[in-house]
C-alpha positions in Angstrom: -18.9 -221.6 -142.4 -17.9 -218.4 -144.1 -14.5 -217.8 -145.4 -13.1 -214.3 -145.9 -10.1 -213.7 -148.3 -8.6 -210.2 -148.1 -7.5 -208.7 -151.2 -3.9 -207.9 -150.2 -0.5 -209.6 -150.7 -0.7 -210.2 -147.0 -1.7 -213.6 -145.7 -3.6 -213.8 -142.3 -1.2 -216.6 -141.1 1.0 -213.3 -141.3 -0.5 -211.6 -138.8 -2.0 -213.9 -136.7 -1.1 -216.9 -133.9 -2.6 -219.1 -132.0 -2.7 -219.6 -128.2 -4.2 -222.3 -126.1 -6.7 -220.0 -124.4 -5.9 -216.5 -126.1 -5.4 -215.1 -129.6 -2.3 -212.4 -130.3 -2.5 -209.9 -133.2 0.8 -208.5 -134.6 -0.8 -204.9 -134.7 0.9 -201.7 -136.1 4.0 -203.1 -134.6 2.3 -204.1 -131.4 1.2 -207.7 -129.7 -2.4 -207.1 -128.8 -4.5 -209.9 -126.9 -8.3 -209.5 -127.2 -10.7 -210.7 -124.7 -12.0 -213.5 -126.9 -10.6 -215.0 -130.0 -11.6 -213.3 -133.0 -13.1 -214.5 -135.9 -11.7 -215.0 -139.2 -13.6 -211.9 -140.6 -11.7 -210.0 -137.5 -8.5 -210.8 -138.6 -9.2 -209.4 -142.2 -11.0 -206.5 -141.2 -7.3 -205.8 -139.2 -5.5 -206.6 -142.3 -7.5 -205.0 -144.7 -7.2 -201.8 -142.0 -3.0 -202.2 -142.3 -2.8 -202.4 -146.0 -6.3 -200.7 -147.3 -7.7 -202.9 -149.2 -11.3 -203.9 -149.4 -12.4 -207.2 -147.8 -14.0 -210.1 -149.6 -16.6 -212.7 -147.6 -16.8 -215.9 -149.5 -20.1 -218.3 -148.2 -20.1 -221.8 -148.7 -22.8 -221.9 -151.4 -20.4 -219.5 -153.5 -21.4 -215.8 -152.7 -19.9 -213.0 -152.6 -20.1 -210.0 -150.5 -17.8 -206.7 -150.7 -17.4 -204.3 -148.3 -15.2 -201.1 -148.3 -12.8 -200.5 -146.3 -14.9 -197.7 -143.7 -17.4 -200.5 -143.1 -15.4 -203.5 -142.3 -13.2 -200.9 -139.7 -16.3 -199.4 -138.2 -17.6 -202.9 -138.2 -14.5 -204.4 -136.2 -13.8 -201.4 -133.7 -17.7 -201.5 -132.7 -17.2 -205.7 -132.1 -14.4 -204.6 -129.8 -16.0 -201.8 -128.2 -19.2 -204.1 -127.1 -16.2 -207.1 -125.8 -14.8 -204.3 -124.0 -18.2 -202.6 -122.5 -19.3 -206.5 -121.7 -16.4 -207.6 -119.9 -16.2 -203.9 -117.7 -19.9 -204.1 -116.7 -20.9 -208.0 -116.6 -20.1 -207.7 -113.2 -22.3 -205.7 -112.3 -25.2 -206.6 -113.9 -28.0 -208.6 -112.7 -26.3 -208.1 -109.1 -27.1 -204.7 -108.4 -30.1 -204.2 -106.0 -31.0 -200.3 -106.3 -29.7 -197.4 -109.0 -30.3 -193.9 -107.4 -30.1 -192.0 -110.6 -29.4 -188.2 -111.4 -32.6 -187.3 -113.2 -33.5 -184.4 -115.3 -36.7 -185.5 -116.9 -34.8 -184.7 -120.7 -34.9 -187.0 -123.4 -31.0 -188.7 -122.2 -32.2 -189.4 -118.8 -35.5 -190.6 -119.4 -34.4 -193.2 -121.7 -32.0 -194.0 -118.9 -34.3 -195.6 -116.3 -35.7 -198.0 -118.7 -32.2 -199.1 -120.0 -31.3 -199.3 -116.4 -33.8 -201.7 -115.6 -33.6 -203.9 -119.1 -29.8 -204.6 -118.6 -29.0 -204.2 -114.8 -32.4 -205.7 -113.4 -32.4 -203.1 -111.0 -34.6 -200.7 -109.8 -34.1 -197.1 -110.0 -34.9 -194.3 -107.5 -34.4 -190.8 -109.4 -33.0 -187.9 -107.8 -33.8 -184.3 -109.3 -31.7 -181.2 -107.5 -33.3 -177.8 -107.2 -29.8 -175.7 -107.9 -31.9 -172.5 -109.5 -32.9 -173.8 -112.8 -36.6 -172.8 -112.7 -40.0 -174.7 -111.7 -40.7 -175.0 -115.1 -38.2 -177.6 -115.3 -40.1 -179.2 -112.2 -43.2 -179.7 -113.2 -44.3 -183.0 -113.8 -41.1 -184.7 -113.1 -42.8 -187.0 -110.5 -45.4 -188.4 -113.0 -42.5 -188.5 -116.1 -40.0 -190.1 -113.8 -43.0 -192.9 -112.6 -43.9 -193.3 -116.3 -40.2 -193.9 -117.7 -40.3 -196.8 -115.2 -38.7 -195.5 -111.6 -39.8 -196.6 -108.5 -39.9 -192.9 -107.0 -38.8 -189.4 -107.1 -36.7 -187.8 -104.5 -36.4 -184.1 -105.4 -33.8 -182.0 -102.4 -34.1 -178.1 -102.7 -30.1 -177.0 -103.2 -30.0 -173.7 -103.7 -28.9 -172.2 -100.2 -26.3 -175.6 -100.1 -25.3 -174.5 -103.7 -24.9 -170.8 -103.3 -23.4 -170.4 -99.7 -21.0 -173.9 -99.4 -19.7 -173.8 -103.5 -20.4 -170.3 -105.4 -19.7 -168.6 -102.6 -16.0 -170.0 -101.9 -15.6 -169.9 -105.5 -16.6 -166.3 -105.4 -14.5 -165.1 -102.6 -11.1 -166.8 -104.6 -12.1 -165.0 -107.6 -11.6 -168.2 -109.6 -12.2 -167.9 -113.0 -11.3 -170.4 -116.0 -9.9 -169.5 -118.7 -10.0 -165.5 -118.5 -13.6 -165.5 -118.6 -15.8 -168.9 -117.5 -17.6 -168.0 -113.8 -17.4 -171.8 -113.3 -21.4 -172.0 -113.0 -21.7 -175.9 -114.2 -18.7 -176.7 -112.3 -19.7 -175.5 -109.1 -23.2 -177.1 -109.7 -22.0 -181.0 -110.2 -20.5 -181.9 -107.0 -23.4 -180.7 -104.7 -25.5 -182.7 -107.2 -23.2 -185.5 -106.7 -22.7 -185.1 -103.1 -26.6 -184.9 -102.6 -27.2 -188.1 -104.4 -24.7 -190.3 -102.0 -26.8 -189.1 -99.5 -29.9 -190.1 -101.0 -28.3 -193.4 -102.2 -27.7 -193.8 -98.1 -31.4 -193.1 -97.6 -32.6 -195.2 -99.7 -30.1 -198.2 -99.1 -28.7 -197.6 -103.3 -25.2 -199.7 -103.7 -25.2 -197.6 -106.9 -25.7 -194.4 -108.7 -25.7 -193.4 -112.1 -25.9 -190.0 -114.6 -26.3 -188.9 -118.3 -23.4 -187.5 -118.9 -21.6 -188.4 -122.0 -18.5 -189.9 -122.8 -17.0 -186.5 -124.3 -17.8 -184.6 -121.7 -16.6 -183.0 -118.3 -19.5 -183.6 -116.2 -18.7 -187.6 -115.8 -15.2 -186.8 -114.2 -17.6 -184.3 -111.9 -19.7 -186.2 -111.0 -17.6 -189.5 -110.4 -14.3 -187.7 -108.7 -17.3 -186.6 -105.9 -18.6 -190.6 -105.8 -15.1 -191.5 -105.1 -14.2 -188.7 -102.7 -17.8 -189.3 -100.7 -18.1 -193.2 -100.8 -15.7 -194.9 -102.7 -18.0 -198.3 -101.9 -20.5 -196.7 -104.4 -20.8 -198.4 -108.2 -20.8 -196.4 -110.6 -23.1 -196.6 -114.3 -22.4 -194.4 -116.9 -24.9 -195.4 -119.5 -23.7 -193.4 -122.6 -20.0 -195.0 -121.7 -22.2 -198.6 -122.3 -25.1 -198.6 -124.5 -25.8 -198.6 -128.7 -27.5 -194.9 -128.5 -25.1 -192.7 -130.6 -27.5 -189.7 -130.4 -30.8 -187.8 -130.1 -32.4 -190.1 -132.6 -31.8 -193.3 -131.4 -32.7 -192.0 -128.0 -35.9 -191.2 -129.4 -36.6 -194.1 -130.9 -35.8 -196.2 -127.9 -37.9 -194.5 -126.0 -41.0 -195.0 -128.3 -40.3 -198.6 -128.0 -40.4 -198.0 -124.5 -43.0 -196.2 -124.3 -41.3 -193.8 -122.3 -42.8 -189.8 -123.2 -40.6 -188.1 -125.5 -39.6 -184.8 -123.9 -37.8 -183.4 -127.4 -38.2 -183.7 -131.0 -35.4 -184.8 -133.3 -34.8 -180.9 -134.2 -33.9 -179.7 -130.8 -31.4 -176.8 -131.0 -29.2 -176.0 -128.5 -27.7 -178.0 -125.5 -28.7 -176.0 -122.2 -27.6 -176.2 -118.7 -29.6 -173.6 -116.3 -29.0 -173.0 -112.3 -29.4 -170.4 -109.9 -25.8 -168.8 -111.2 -25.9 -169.0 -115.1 -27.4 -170.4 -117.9 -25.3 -172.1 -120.6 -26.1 -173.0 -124.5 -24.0 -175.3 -127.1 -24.9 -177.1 -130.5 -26.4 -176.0 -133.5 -24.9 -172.9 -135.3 -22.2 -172.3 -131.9 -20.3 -175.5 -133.4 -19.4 -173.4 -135.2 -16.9 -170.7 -133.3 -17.3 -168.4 -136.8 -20.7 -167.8 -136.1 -22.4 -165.0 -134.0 -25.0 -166.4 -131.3 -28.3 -165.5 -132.0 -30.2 -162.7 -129.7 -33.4 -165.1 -129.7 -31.5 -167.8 -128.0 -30.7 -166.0 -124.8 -32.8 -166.7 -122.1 -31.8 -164.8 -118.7 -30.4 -161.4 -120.3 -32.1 -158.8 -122.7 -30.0 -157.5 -126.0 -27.7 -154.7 -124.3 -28.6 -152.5 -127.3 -32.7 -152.9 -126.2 -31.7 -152.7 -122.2 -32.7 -149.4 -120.6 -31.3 -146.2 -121.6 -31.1 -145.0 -118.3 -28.4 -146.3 -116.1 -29.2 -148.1 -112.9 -27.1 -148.0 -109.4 -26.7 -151.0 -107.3 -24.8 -151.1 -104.1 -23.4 -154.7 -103.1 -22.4 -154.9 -98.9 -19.7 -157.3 -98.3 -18.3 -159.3 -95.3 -15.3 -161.1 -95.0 -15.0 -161.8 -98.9 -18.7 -162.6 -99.3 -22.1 -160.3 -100.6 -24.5 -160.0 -98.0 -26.9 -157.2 -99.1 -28.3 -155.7 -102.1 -29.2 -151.9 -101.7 -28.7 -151.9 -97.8 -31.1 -155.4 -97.9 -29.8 -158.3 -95.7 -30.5 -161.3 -98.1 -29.9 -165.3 -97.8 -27.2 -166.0 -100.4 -29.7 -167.6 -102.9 -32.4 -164.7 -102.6 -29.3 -162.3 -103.0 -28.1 -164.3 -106.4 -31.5 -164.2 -107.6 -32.1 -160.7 -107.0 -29.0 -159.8 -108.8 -29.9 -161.9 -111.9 -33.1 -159.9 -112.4 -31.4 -156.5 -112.0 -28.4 -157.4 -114.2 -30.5 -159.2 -116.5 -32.8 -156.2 -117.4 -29.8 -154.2 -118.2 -28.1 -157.2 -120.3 -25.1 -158.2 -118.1 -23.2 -161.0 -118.1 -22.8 -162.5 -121.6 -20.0 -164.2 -122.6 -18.8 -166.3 -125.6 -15.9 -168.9 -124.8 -14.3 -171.6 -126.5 -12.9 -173.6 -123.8 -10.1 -176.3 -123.5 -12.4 -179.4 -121.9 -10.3 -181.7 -119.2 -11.2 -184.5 -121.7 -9.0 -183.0 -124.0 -10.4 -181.2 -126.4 -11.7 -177.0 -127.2 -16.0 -176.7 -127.4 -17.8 -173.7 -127.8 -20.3 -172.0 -125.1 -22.4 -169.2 -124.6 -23.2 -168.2 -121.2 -25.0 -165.6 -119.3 -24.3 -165.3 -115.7 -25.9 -161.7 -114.8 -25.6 -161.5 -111.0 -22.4 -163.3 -110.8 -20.9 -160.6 -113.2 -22.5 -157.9 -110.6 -20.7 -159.5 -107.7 -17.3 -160.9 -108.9 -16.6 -157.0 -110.2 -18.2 -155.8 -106.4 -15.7 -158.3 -104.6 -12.6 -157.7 -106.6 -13.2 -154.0 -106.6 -13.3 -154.0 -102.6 -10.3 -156.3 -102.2 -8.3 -153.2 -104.3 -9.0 -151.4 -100.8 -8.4 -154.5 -98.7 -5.7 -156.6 -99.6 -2.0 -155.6 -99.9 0.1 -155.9 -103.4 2.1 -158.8 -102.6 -1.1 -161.0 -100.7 -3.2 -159.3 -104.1 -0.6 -161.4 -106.6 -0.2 -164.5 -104.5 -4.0 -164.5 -104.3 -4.5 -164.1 -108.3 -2.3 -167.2 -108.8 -3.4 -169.4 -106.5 -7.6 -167.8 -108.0 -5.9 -169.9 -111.2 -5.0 -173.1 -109.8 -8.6 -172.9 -107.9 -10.9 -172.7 -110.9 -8.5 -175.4 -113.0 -9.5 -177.5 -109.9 -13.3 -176.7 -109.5 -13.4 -176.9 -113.5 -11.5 -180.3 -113.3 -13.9 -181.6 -110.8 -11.7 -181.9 -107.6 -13.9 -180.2 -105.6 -13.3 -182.4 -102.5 -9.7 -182.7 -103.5 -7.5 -181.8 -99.7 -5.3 -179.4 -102.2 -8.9 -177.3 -103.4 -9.9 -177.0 -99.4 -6.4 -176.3 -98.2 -6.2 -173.5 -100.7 -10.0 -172.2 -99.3 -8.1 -171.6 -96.0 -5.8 -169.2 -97.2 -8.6 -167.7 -99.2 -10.7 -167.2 -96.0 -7.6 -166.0 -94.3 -6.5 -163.6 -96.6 -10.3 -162.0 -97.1 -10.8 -161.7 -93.4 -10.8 -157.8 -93.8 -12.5 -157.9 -96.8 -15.8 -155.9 -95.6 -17.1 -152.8 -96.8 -19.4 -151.7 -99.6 -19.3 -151.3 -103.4 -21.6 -148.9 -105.9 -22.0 -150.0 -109.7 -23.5 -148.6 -112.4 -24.8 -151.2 -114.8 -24.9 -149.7 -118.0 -26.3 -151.9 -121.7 -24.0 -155.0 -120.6 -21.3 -152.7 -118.8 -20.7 -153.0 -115.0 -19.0 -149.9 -113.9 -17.9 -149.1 -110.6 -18.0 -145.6 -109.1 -17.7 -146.3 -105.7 -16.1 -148.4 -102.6 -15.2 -148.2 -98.8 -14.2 -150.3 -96.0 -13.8 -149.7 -92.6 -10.5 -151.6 -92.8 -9.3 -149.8 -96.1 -5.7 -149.6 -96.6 -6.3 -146.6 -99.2 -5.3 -143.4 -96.9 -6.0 -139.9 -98.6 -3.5 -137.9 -96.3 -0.7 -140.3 -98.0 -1.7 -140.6 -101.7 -2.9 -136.9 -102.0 -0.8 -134.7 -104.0 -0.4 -132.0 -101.4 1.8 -131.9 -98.6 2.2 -134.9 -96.5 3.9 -135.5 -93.2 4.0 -139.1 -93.7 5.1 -139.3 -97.2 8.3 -137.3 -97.6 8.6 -137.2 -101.4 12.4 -136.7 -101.0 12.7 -140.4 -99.6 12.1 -141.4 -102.9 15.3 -140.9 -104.6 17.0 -142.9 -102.0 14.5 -145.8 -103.0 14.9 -145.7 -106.8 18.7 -146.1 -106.1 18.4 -149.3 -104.0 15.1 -150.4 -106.2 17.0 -150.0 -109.7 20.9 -151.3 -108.2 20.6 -154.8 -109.7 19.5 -153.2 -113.6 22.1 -150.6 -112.9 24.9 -152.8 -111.7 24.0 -155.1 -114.7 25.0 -152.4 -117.3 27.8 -151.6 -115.7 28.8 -154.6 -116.4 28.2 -154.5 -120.4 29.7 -151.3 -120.8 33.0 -152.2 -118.7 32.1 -149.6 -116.3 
């Protein structure tokens, strides 16, 4: 048996005690218990960590083997990572009867199935959703998913669902994160999620399972909508579990698999597409210094190349929400889509964020969201006719609380559908029309009415008025400014 000697004036008898079943470490000041007793060259990894100095192994026939420092704790916190992943999952696996799986047919979620079946024994039914983000991304997914190892493909067209029941409400709050995100991954995770428990119900699933990574928002999205819809549900979160620490070693594990390798090792940017936006991350946008470049966007032509003549676009509203493009009655989704070629033409919709992620910490995005830029500046502009100053403010901060809690995942969260009442409510009288001009990226607007405008011309005109008597208004300021006048009083011993 190996013996390890770290070089340190620290002895391991020091820092370590036995129990009959357990093992304690004396750690930074803190009694820590692993799940198993660790090994000799655990404990001098730990003390080696404390006092940074390099560990020695000692074999019985005499040799000896350095490591630095970086090794030995990258070594140890990997051992304790696996006990950790083994004892949360072992559970679980080899007694779970049917996975339904959200499946994209990319390189994460392809290598998925297989692992799925190789260390869960189950079998796995994919499930693709059809939120907007293009046949392309369609085509073949039967065949790839079949190949990868499922045991079928269950693809649901979302789009209306996704539009009317989530951008919609989202829409009419005028929730927006952060000064400038239009929420258009948010919005799309939870009628993903909610669509797979109802596949997992079709199929007779007792689990489900995504790609999303450990750094990520999109696990609290999806998981916070497994819990609100069927708490009974297990949950795998593969990238929370396995050895793959990126792009690579998903490649190569799908070689071994023989599973079809949708990328190659130099892919470039991390992209999320739906009917509402299209989002890009990685390569050079790591880096918040850097400008995007124009090849890289996908739904929206350079502003500077869009059409030198403007183009007019009249949105028709009721109760909060768009109904008609140019005097055309459209289906929500047919009225998104129309708008994301009109605005797109004329480059609308771009926006570079760095954003605080609920896990913690700030990323960098790139989004275009063309016809959601059209109709958040139609509704807003229509609610300046519709909605009084007072229900306008109150409205603005609870549109903040909304989009922390769409962004956050908590879309079935009581608080999140108590707040869509008053946003219903308050919008109720919200119907009219608004004209833009769209413009090389700018969306202008040159025109609204409602039938239920509070804007009256016989009040605010200059001229005459026999409801306005400008005389009232010294007798206002006097009881408006009272508390500021009374208060220097006060300093100047008035």
């Amino acid at each position: 048996m190996a013996q390890l000697k770290a070089i340190s004036p620290c002895s391991l008898t020091s820092l370590a005690f036995q129990a009959p079943k357990r093992e304690s470490l004396l750690f930074n000041d803190k009694v820590c218990c692993p799940r198993k007793s660790a090994s000799s060259s655990e404990l001098a990894a730990r003390t080696s960590e404390l006092h940074g100095h390099a560990v020695v192994a000692v074999s019985n026939s005499g040799g000896i083997t350095k490591f630095r420092n970086n090794q030995v704790i990258r070594a140890v916190l990997r051992s304790d990572r696996e006990t950790e992943v083994s004892e949360a999952t072992k559970g679980l696996r080899g007694k779970l009867n049917k996975v339904v799986l959200a499946y994209s047919g990319g390189l994460d979620t392809s290598v998925i199935v297989p692992w799925l079946r190789e260390n869960y024994g189950c079998d796995v039914v994919c499930f693709t959703a059809d939120v907007g983000q293009g046949i392309k991304e369609l085509d073949g997914l039967e065949a790839k998913a079949k190949a990868s190892g499922a045991s079928q493909l269950v693809v649901k067209d979302l789009q209306e669902e996704f539009v009317r029941d989530f951008i919609f409400p989202c829409l009419r709050a005028g929730a927006i994160y952060e000064r400038k995100y239009l929420l258009g991954t948010s919005m799309a995770r939870p009628v993903i999620a909610k669509a797979m428990v109802d596949v997992a119900k079709e199929v007779g699933a007792d689990a489900v399972s995504h790609g999303c990574t450990g750094k990520g928002n999109d696990q609290v999205r999806f998981e916070l909508t497994f819990f609100a819809l069927n708490p009974k549900l297990n949950v795998v979160a593969p990238w929370r579990e396995w050895d793959i620490t990126g792009r690579e070693d998903a490649i190569e594990y799908a070689k071994k698999h023989n599973v079809p390798v949708p990328v190659t090792k130099k892919s470039i940017y991390s992209r999320d597409r739906n009917l509402w936006h299209l989002s890009h991350e990685g390569d050079i946008l790591e880096d918040p210094a850097n400008e995007p470049k124009n090849d890289m966007y996908m739904m929206t032509v350079n502003p500077e190349e869009a059409p030198d003549k403007p183009e007019y676009v009249e949105i028709g509203i009721e109760l909060g929400l768009p109904v008609s493009v140019n005097g055309k009655v459209l289906s929500p989704a047919s009225l998104l889509a129309e708008l994301n070629e009109i605005g797109g033409k004329h480059g609308i919709g771009r926006i570079d964020l760095v954003e605080n992620r609920l896990v913690g910490m700030k990323s960098r995005g790139v989004y275009e969201t063309p016809g959601g830029t059209i109709l958040f500046a139609a509704v807003r502009e229509l609610e300046s006719l519709t909605i009084d100053r007072e229900s306008m403010q109150l409205k603005d901060s609870l549109a903040l609380k909304y989009a922390e809690l769409v962004y956050a995942g908590r879309w079935f969260d009581p608080l999140r559908e108590s707040m869509d009442a008053f946003m219903e409510k308050i919008t109720e009288t919200t119907t009219g029309s608004v004209t833009l001009k769209l413009y090389k990226g700018s969306v202008s607007v040159t025109g609204r009415k409602s039938p239920y405008s509070l804007y009256r011309q016989d009040i605010s005109s200059f001229e005459s008025s026999q409801i306005y008597d400008q005389a009232d208004a010294a007798g206002f300021i006097r009881l408006y400014g009272l508390p500021m006048r009374v208060r220097s009083m006060l300093k100047q011993g008035i």
